[in-house]
NUVO-835640 format. One record per residue (C-alpha): residue in one letter; x, y, z. Coordinates in Angstrom, 1 decimal. Each point is the difference from the previous one (the first is absolute). Last residue first. Layout:
<rs>
+------+--------+--------+--------+
: code :      x :      y :      z :
+------+--------+--------+--------+
:    A :      X :      Y :      Z :
...
+------+--------+--------+--------+
</rs>
This chain:
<rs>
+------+--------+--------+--------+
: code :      x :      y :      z :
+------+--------+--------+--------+
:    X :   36.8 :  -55.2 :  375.5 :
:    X :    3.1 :   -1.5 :   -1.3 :
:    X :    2.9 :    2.2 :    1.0 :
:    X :    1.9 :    1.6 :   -2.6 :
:    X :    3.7 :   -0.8 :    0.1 :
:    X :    2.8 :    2.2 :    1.6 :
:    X :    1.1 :   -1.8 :    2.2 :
:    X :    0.4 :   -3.4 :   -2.0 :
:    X :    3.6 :   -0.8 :   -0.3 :
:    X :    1.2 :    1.0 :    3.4 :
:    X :   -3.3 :   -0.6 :    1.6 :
:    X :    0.1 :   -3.4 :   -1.2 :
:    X :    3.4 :   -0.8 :    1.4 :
:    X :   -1.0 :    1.6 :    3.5 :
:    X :   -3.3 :   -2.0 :   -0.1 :
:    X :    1.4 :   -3.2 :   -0.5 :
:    X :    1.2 :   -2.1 :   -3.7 :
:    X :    3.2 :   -1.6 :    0.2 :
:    X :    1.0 :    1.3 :   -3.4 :
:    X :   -1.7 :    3.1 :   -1.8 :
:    X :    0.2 :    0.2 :   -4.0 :
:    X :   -0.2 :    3.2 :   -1.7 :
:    X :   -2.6 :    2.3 :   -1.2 :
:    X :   -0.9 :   -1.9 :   -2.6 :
:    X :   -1.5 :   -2.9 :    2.9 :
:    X :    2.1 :   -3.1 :    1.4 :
:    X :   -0.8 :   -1.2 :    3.5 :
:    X :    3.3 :   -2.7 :    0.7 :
:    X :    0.6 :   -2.4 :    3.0 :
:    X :   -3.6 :   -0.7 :    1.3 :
:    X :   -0.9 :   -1.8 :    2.6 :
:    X :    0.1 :    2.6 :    2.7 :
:    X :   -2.2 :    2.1 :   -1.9 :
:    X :   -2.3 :   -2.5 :    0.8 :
:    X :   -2.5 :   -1.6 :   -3.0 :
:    X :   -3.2 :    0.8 :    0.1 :
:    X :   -2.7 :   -2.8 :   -1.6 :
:    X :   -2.3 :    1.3 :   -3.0 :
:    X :   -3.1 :   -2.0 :   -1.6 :
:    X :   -1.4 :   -1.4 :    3.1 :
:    X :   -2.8 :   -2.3 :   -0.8 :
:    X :   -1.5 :   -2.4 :    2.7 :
:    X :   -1.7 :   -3.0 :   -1.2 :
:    X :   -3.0 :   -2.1 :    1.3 :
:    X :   -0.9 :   -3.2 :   -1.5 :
:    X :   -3.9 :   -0.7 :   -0.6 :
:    X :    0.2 :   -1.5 :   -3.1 :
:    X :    3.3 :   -2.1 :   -0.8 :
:    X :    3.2 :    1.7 :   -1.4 :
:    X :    1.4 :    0.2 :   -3.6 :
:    X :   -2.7 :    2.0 :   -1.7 :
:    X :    1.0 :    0.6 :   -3.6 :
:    X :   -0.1 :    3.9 :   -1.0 :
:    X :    3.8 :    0.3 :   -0.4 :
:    X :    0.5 :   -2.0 :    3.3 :
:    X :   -2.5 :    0.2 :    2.4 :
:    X :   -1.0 :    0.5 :    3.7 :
:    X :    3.2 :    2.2 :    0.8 :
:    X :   -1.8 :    2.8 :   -2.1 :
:    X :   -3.2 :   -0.8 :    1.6 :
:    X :    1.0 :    1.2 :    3.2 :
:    X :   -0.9 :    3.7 :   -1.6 :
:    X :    3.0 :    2.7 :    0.3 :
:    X :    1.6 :    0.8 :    3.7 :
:    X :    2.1 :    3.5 :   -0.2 :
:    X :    2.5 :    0.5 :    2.3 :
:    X :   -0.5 :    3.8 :    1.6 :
:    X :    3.6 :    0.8 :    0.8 :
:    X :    0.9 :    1.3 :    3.6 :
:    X :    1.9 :   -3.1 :    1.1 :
:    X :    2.1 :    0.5 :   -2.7 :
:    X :    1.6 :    2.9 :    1.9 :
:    X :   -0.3 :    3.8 :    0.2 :
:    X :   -2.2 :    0.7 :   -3.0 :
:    X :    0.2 :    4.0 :   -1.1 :
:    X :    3.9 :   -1.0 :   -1.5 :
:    X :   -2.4 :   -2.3 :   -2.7 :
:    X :    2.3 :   -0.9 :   -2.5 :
:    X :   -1.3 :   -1.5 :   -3.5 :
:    X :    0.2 :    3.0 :   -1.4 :
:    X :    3.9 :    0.4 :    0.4 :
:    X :   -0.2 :   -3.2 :   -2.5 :
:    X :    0.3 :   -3.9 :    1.3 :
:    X :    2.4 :   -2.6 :    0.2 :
:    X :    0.8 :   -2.1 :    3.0 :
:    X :    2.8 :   -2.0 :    0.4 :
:    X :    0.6 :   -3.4 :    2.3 :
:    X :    3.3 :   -1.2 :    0.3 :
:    X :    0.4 :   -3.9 :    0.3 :
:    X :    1.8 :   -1.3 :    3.2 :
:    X :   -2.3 :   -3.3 :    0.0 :
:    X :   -2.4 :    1.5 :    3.3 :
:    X :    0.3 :    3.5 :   -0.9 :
:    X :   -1.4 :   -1.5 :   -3.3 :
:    X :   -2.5 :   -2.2 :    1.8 :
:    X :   -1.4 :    3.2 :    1.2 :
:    X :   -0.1 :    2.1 :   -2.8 :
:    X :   -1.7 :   -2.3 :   -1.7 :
:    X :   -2.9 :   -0.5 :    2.4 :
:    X :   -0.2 :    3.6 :    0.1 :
:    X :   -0.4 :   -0.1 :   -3.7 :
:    X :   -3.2 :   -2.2 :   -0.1 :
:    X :   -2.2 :    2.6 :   -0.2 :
:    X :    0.9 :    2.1 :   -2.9 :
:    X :    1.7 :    3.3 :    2.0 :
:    X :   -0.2 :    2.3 :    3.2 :
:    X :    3.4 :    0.9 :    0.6 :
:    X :    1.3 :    1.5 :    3.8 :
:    X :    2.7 :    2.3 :   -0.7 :
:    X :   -0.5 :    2.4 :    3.2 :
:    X :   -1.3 :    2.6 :   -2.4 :
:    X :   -2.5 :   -2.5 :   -1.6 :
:    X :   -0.1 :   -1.7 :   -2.9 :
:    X :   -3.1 :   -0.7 :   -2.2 :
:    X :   -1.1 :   -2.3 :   -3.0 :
:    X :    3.6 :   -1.5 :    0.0 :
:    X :    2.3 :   -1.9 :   -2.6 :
:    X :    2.1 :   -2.7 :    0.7 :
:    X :    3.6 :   -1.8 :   -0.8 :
:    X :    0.7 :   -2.7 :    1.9 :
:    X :    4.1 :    0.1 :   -0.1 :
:    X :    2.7 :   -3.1 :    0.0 :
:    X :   -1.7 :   -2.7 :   -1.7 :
:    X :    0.8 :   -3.9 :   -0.6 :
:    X :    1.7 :   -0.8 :    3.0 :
:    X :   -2.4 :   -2.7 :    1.0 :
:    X :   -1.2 :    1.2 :    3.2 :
:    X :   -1.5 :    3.1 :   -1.9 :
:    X :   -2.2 :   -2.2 :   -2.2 :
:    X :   -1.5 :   -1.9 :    2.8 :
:    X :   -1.2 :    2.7 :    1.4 :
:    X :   -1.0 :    1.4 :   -3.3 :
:    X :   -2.5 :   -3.2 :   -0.9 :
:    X :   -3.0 :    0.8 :    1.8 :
:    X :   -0.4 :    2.7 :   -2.2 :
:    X :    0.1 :   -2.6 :   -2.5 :
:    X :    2.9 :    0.5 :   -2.8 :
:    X :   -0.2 :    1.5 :   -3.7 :
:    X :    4.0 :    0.3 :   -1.4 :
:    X :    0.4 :    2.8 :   -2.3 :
:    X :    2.1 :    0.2 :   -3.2 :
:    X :    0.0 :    3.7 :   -1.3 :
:    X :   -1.1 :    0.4 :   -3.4 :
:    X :   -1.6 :    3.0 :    0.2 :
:    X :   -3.2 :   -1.8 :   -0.9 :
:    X :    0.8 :   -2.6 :    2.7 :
:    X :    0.6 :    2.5 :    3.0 :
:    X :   -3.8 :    1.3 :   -0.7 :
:    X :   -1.0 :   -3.9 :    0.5 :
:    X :    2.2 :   -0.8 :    2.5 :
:    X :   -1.4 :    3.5 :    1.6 :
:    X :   -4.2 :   -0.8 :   -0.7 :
:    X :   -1.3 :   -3.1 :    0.1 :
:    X :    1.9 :   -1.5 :    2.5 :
:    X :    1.3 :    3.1 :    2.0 :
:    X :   -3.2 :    1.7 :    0.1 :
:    X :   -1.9 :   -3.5 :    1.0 :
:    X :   -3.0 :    1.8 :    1.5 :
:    X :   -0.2 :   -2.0 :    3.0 :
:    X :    3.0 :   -0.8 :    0.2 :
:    X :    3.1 :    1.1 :   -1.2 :
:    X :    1.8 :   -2.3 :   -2.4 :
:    X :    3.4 :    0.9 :    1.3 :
:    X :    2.6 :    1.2 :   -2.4 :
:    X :    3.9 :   -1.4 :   -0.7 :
:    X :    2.6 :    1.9 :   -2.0 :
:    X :    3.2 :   -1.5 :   -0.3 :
:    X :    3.3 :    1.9 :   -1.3 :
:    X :   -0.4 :    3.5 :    1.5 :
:    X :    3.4 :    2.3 :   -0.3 :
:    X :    0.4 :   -0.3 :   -3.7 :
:    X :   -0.8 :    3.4 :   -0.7 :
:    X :   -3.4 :   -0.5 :   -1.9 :
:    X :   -1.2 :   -2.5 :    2.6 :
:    X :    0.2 :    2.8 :    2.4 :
:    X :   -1.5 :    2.6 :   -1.9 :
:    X :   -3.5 :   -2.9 :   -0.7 :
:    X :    0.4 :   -0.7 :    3.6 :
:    X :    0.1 :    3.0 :    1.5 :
:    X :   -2.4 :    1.5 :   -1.9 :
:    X :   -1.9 :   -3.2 :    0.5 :
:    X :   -0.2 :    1.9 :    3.8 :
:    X :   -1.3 :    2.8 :   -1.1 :
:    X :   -1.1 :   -0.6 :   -3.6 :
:    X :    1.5 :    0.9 :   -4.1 :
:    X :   -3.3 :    1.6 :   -0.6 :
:    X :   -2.9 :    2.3 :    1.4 :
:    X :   -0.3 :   -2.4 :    3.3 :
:    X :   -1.9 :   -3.4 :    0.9 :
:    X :    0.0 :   -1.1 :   -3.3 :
:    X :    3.4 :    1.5 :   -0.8 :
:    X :    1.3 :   -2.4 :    2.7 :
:    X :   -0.3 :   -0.8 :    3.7 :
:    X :   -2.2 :   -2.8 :   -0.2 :
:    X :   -0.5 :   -2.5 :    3.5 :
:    X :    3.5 :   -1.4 :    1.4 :
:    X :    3.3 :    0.6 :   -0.9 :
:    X :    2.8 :   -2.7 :    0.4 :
:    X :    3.8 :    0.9 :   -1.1 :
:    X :    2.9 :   -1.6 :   -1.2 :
:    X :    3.7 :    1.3 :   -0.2 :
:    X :    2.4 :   -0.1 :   -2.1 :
:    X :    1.1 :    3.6 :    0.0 :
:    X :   -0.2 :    1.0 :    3.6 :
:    X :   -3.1 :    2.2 :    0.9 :
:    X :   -0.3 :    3.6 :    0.7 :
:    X :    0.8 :    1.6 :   -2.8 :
:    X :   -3.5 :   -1.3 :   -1.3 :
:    X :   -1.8 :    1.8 :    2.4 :
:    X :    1.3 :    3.4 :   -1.6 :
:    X :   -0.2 :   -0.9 :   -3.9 :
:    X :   -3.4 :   -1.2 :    0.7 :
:    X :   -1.3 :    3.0 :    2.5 :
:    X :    0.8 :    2.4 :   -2.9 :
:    X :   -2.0 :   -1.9 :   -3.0 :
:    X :   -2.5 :   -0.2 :    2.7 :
:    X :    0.1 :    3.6 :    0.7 :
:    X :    0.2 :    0.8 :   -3.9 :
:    X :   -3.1 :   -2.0 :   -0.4 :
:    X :   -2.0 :    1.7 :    3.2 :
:    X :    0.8 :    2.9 :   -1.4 :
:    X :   -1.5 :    0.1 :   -3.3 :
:    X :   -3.3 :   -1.8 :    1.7 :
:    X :   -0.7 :    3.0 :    2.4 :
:    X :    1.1 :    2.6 :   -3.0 :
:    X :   -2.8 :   -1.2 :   -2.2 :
:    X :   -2.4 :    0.1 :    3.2 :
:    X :    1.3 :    3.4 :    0.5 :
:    X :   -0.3 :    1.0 :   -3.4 :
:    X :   -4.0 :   -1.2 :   -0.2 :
:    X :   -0.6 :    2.4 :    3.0 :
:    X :    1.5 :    2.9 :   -1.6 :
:    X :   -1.9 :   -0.9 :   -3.3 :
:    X :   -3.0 :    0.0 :    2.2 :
:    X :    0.5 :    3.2 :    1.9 :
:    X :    0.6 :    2.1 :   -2.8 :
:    X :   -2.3 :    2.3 :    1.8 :
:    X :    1.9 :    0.7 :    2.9 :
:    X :    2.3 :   -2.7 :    2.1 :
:    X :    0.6 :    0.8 :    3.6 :
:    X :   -2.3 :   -3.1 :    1.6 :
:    X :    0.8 :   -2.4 :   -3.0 :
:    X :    3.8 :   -0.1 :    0.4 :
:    X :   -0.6 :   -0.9 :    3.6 :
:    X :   -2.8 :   -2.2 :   -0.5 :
:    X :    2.4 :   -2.4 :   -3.2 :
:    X :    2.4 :    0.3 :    3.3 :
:    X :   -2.8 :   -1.0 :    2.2 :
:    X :   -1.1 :   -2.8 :   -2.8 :
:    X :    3.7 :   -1.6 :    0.0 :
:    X :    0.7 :   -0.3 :    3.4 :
:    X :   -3.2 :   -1.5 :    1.3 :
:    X :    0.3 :   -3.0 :   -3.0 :
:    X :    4.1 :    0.0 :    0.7 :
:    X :   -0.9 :   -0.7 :    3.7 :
:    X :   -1.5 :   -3.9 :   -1.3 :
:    X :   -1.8 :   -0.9 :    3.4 :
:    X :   -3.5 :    1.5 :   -0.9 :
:    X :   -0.3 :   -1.4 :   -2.9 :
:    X :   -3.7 :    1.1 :   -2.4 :
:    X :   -0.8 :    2.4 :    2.9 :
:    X :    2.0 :    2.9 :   -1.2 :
:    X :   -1.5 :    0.2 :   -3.5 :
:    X :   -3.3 :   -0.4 :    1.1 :
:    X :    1.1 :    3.2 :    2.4 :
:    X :    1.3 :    1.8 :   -3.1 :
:    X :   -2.9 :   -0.6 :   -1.7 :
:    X :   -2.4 :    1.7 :    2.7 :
:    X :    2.5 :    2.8 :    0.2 :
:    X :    0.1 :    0.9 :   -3.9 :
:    X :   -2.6 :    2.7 :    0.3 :
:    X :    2.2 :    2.0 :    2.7 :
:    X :    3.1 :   -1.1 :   -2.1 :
:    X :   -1.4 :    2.6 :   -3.0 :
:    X :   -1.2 :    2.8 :    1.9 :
:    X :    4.2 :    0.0 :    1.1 :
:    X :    0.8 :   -0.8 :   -3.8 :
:    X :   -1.5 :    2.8 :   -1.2 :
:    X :   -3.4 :    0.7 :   -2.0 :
:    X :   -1.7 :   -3.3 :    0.6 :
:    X :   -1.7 :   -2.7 :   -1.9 :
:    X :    0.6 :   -3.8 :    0.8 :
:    X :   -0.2 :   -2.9 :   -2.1 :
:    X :    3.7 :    0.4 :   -1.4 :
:    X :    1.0 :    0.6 :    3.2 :
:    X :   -1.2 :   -3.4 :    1.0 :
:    X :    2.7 :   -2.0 :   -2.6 :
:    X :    2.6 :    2.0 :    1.4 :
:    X :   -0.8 :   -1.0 :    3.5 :
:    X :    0.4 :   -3.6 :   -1.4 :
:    X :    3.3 :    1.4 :   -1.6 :
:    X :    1.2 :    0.2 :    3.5 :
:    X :   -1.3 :   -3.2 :    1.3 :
:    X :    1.4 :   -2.1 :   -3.1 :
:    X :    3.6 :    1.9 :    1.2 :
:    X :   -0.7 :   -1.0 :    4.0 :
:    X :   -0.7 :   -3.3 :   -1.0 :
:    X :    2.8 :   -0.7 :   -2.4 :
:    X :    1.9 :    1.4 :    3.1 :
:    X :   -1.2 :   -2.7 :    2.9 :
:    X :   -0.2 :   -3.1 :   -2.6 :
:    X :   -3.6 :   -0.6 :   -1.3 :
:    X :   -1.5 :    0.6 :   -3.3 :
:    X :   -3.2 :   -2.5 :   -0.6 :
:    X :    0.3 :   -0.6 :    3.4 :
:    X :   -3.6 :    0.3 :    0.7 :
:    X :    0.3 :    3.1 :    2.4 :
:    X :    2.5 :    1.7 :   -2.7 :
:    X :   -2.7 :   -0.7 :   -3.0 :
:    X :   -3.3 :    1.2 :    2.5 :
:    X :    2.0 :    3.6 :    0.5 :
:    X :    0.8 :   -0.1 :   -3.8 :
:    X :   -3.8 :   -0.9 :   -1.0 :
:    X :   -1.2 :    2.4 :    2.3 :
:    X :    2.6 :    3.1 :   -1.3 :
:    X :   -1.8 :   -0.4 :   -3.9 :
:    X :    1.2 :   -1.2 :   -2.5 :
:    X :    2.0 :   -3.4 :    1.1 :
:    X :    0.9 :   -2.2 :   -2.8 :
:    X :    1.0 :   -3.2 :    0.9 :
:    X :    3.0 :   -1.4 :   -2.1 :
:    X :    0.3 :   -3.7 :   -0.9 :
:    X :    3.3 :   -2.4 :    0.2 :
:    X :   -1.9 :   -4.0 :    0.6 :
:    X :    2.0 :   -2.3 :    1.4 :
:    X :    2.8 :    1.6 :    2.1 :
:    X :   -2.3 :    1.8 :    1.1 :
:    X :   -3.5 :    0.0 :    0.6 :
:    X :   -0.4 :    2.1 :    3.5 :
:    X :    2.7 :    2.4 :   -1.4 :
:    X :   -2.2 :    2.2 :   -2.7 :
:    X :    2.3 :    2.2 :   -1.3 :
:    X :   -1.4 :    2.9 :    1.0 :
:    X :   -1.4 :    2.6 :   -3.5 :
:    X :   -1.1 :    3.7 :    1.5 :
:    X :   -2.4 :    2.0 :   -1.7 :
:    X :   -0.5 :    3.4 :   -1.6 :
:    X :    3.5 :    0.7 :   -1.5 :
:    X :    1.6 :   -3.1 :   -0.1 :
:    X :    1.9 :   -0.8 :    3.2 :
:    X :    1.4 :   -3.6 :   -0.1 :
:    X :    0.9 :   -1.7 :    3.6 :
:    X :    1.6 :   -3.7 :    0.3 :
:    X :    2.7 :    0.8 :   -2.2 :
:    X :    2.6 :   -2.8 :   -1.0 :
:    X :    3.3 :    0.1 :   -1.7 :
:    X :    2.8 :    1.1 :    2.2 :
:    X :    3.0 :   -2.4 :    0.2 :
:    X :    1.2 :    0.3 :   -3.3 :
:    X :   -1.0 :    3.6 :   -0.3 :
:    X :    2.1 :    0.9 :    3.9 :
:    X :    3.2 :   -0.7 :   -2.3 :
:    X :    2.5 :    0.6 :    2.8 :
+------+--------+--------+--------+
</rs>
């Protein structure tokens, strides 16, 4: 497959002594970088969404760690991560329900903790190595969750699952992007995703510059979508799964799932390793993090409700393992997700602390 065609935005630049985030609160209108020099500015960047999508977090997390070694003096790495605690908390606070964010600063900890006076080129590697993996496991994850669908078909996906939200190429866009380049995906549809619009602003618009034709519907719409025929898989990313294959995603994408058991449509998750949390029994475990009311209040800045309206905000729903037909990480794709075919695939993985 040519991956280059399909694979031409970065949402994270490393240069040396600061890191550049595409900024995604002002796309598709305006394409501006942040810079972020110091590891406060990266931990405010991932809370404000300027990068968001579970492991673009994780990788603007690690070189935010990165960023407060260079302020830090020590003779090893171990004195080293005793100074860089207070950051690393800041860093862990910024999304608490994202696992790749936990994930990726105890393993950039863990390198840390037995490193010896080279400790900050070891710790820049690691964050180098953290984003050259997560391409080649969405690169992997694509050509795998592809293989699963009928040339053909259609497909809904709901929130951004792309390279802005990854290192490249995307999770579940992986899928997309490798299955449109085989043939096997002939209509691509994408759910506006409120309240942040990720899927309006930002996936038809990613889809577009990779010239893959995309078809913007309500969230309310994918109901009604399913009934018609139109698709045969809702393709999703995660923010966490847990070992009974429980998915905490976008909010929204339980909804989905359900009318799509409803309509006969598959439902397909997409996510790395690192996005699997075998410490977290069930979904009913996962901290869901509620962002300010006013985000439902308004619409790109403009207020669209009266004064004195109340608004709950609920940025991830969990989705049952028993909805879901398909988990697909690089290490291989697990169907009719439950504890036993978790543990199979997944045994060995770190738990999250």
């Amino acid at each position: 497959m040519d991956f280059d065609r399909y694979d031409r935005i970065r949402p994270i630049r490393w240069q040396g002594d600061r890191l550049g985030l595409l900024d995604q609160r002002r796309l598709p209108f305006e394409v501006s970088e942040l810079e972020c020099r110091d590891s406060d500015a990266v931990a405010a960047a991932i809370r404000d969404l300027v990068v968001r999508g579970a492991p673009a977090i994780g990788i603007a997390a690690a070189w935010g760690l990165v960023l407060a070694g260079q302020a830090v003096e020590a003779d090893d790495g171990a004195e080293a991560l005793e100074r860089l605690r207070p950051a690393l908390a800041r860093l862990r606070a910024a999304r608490p329900t994202a696992v790749n964010l936990m994930w990726a600063l105890d393993r950039m900890a863990g390198v840390l903790a037995g490193a010896g006076a080279d400790w900050r080129q070891v710790l820049e590697g690691e964050a180098a190595a953290i984003a050259a993996e997560d391409l080649a496991a969405n690169r992997r994850m694509g050509a795998l969750g592809a293989a699963l669908i009928a040339p053909g078909s259609g497909v809904l996906t709901h929130c951004n699952t792309g390279s802005l939200a990854t290192a490249g190429f995307g999770t579940a866009l992986g899928v997309i992007r490798a299955g449109v380049a085989e043939g096997r995906i002939a209509r691509v549809y994408a759910s506006e995703t409120r309240p942040w619009l990720q899927g309006a602003r930002l996936t038809v618009w990613e889809l577009l510059q990779d010239g893959i034709a995309a078809t913007l519907i309500a969230d309310g719409a994918g109901a009604h979508l399913m009934k018609t025929g139109a698709v045969q898989w809702l393709v999703v990313g995660a923010d966490r799964i847990c070992a009974n294959g429980d998915v905490a995603n976008k909010i929204g994408t339980y909804a989905h799932a359900i009318a799509a058991r409803q309509h006969g449509v598959k439902v397909m998750v997409v996510a790395p390793s690192s996005t699997v949390d075998m410490a977290t029994a069930r979904g009913e475990d996962i901290e869901i993090e509620l962002r300010d009311p006013a985000e439902l209040l308004s619409v790109s800045g403009t207020r669209t409700v009266a004064e004195g309206v109340q608004a709950w905000n609920p940025v991830f729903d969990v989705t049952p393992a028993g909805l879901i037909d398909a988990i697909v990480t690089e290490r291989g794709v697990v169907t009719q997700p439950g504890p036993e075919a978790m543990a199979r695939l997944f045994a060995g993985a770190a738990p999250t602390p």
